[in-house]
C-alpha positions as CSV (number, residue, x, y, z in Angstrom):
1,X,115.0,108.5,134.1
2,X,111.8,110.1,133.8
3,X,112.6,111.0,130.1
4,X,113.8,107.3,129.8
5,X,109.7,105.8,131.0
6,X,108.0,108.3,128.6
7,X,110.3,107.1,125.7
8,X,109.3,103.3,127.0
9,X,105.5,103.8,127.4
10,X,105.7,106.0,123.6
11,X,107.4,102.6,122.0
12,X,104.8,100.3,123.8
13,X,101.7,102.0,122.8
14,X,103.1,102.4,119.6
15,X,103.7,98.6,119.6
16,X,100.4,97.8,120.6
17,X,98.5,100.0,118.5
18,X,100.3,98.5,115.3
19,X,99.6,95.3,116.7
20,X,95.7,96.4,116.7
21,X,95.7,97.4,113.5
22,X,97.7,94.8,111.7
23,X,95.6,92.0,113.3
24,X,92.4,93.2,113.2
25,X,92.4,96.5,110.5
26,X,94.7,95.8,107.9
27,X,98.0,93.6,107.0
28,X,100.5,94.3,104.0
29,X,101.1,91.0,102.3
30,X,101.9,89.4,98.8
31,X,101.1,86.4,96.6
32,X,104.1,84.5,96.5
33,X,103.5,82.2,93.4
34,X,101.8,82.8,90.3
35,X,98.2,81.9,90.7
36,X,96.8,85.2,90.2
37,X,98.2,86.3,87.8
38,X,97.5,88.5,85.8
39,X,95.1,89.9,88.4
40,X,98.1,89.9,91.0
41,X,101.6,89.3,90.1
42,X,104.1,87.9,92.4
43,X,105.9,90.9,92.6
44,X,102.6,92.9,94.1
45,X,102.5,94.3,97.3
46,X,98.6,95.1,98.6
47,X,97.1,95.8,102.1
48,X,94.2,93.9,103.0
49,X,90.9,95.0,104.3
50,X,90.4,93.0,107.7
51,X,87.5,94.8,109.0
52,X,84.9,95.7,106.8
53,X,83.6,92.3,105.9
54,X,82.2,92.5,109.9
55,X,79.5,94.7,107.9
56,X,79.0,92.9,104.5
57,X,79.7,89.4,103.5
58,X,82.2,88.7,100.8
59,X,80.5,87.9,97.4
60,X,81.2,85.8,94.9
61,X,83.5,87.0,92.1
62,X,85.2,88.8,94.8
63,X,89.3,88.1,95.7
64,X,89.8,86.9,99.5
65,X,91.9,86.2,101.7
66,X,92.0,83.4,104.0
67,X,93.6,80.8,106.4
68,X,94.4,78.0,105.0
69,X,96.1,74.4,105.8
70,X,99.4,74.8,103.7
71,X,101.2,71.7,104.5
72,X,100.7,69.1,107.7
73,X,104.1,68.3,109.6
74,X,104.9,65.4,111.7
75,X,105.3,67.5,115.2
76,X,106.0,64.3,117.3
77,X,106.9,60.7,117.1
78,X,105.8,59.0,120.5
79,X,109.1,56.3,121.8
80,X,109.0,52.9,121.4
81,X,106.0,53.5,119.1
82,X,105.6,51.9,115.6
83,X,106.1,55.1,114.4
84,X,109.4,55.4,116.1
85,X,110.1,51.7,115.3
86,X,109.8,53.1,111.4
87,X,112.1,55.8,112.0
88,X,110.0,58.0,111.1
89,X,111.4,62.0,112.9
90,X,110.1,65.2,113.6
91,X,109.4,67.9,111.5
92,X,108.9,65.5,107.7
93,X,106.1,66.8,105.7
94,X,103.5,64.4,104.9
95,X,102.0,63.6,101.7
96,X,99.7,61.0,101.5
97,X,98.5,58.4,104.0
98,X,97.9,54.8,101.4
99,X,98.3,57.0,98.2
100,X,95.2,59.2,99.9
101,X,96.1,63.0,99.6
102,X,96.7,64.7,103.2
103,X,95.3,68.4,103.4
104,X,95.2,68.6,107.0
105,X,95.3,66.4,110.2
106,X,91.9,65.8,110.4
107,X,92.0,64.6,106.8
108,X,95.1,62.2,107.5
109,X,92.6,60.8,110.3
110,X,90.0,60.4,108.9
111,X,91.9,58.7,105.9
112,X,93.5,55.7,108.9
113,X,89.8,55.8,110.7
114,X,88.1,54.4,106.8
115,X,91.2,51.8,106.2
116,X,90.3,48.2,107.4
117,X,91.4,46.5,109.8
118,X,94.6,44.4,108.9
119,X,95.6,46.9,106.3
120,X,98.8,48.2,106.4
121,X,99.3,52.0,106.9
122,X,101.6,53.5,104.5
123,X,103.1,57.2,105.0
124,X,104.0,59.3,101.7
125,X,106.4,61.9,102.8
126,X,108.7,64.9,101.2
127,X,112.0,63.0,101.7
128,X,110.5,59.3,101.9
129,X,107.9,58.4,99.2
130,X,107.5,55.2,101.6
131,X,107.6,55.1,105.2
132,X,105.8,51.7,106.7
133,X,103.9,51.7,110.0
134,X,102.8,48.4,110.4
135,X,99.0,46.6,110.1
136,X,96.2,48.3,111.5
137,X,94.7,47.0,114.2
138,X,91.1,47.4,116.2
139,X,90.7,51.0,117.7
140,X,93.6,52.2,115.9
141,X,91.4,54.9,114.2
142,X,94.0,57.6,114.1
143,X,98.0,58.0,113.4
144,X,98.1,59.1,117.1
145,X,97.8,55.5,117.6
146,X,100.5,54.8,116.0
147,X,102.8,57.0,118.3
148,X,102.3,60.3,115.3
149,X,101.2,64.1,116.5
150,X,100.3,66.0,113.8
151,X,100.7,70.1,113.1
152,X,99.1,72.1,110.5
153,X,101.4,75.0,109.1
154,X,98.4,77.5,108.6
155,X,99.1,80.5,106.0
156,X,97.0,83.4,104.2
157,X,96.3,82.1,100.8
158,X,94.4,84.8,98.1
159,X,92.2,83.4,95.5
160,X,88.7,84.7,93.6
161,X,85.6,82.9,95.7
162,X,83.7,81.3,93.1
163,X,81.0,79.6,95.2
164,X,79.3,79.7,98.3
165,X,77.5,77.3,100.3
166,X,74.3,75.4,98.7
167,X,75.5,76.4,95.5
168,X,76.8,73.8,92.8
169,X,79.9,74.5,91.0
170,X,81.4,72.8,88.0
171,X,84.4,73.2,85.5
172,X,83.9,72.5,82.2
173,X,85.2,73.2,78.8
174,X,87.7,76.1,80.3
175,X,84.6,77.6,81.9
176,X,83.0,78.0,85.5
177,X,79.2,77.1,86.1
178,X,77.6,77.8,88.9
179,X,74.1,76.4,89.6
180,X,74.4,75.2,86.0
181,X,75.0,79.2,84.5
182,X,78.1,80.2,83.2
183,X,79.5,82.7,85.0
184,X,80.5,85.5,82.6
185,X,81.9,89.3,83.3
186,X,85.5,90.5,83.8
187,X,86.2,88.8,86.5
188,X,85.6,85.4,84.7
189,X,86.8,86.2,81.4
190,X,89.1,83.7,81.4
191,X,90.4,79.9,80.6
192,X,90.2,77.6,83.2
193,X,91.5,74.3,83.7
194,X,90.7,70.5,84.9
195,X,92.6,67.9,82.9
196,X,94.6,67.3,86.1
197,X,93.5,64.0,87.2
198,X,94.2,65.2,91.1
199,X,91.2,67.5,91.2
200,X,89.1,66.1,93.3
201,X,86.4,68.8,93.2
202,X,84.1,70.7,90.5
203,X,85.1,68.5,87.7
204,X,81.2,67.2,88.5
205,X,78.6,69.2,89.4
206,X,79.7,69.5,93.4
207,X,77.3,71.0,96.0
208,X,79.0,73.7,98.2
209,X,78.2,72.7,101.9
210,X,76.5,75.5,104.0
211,X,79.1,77.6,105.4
212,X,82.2,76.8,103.4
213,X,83.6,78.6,100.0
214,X,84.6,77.4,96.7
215,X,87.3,79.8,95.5
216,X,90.1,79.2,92.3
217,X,92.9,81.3,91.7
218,X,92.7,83.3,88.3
219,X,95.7,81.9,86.7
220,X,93.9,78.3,87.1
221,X,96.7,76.4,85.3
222,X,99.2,77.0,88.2
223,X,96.9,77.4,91.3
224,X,96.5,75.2,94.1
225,X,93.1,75.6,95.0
226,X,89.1,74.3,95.6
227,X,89.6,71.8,92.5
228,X,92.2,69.8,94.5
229,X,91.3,69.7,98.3
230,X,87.9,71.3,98.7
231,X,86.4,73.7,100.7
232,X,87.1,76.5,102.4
233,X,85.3,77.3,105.9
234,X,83.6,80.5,106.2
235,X,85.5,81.1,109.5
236,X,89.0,81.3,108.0
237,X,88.3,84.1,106.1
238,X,90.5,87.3,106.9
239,X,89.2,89.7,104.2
240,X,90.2,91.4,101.0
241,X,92.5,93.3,99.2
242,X,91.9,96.8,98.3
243,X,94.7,98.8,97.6
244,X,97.8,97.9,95.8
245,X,101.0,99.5,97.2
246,X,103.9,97.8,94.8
247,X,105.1,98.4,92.0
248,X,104.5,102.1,92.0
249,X,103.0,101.7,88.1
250,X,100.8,99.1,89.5
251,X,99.6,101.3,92.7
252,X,96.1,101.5,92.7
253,X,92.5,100.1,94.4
254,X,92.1,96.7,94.0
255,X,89.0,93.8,93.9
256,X,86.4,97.0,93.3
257,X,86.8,99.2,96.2
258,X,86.9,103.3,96.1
């Protein structure tokens, strides 16, 4: 028995010291698509420095890793609600709220808190392009009134930060200018893209608000990024990768560390 405990309290301080490390050290994790490509392909496997950036702040041109809103979900749908009465269920993906992209449940909010009242509030979602809720009426300033509750599924995304707050951005002719100079180096030396009429953001000179980022993925033509819903907020960053694990001819430092 006594053998038994020791064996027990080994496996649960092993447990809790891998939990320390891979929450507030380091995690293992890939890119799953191709935005960063060529800089990291989808096969990559790279451990990410959680801890350092407590000493210096990330700059730009650096790669980052952050939280970020990947999709809002449709958690609850209140009984005998007009929601309900739409047939709207649990667990649908929305879209867009009157043709307005969604990018998280604030967003959706603030998108039914701007509509007038007497307008009618139209949902977008994976599985029905249109899903109607009825006519908005006084107060009704949120989908919660509606009989909705909202979730944000929240996942590491790992793009280059391009901006930082009180600096202006812009996209133009395949390049990146920042505070009106093109940025230029290795880092930059590439095409990048904004013909897609659903970027929202940098295709005009856009001021970074203090305390958010403006950050694109490298392979610009296929990444979802700043240019389409914004900003990311200082406080969701998790840190950077610097060491490159998989494939073994690919094994190396990564983003300028060592």
């Amino acid at each position: 028995m006594r053998e038994i405990l020791e064996w027990i309290e080994v496996i649960i301080v092993a447990g809790g010291l891998a939990f320390l490390v891979m929450s507030y050290v380091t995690v293992r994790m890939h890119v799953p698509t191709g935005s960063m490509i060529p800089t990291i392909d989808p096969k990559d496997s790279f451990f990410v420095d959680e801890i350092s950036y407590h000493f210096h702040s990330a700059t730009p041109g650096d790669i980052v890793v952050f939280w970020h809103t990947d999709s809002v979900l449709i958690k609850d749908v209140k009984s005998g609600s007009l929601a309900d009465s739409a047939r709207l269920t649990p667990g649908e993906r929305l879209i867009y709220v009157n043709r307005d992209p969604v990018f998280s449940s604030a967003g959706a909010d603030q998108i039914v808190a701007s509509l007038p009242v007497g307008t009618m509030v139209v949902l977008s979602l994976v599985n029905a392009p249109q899903l109607d809720l009825g006519t908005k009426a006084s107060g009704m300033n949120s989908l919660s009134a509606f009989g909705i509750t909202l979730r944000d599924k929240r996942v590491r995304y790992v793009k280059r930060l391009i901006a930082v707050g009180g600096q202006t951005v812009q996209v133009k002719d395949g390049r990146v200018y920042v505070n009106g100079k093109k940025l230029t180096g290795p880092r930059f030396d590439r095409e990048y893209t904004s013909g897609d009429p659903r970027m929202l953001f940098g295709m005009t000179p856009t001021l970074i608000p203090e305390g958010k980022w403006f950050v694109m993925g490298d392979n610009s033509a296929n990444s979802w990024d700043s240019r389409y819903w914004g900003f990311v907020d200082k406080r969701d960053f998790i840190g950077e990768p610097y060491l490159r694990v998989w494939p073994l001819n690919r094994f190396g430092p990564m983003n300028g560390y060592f």
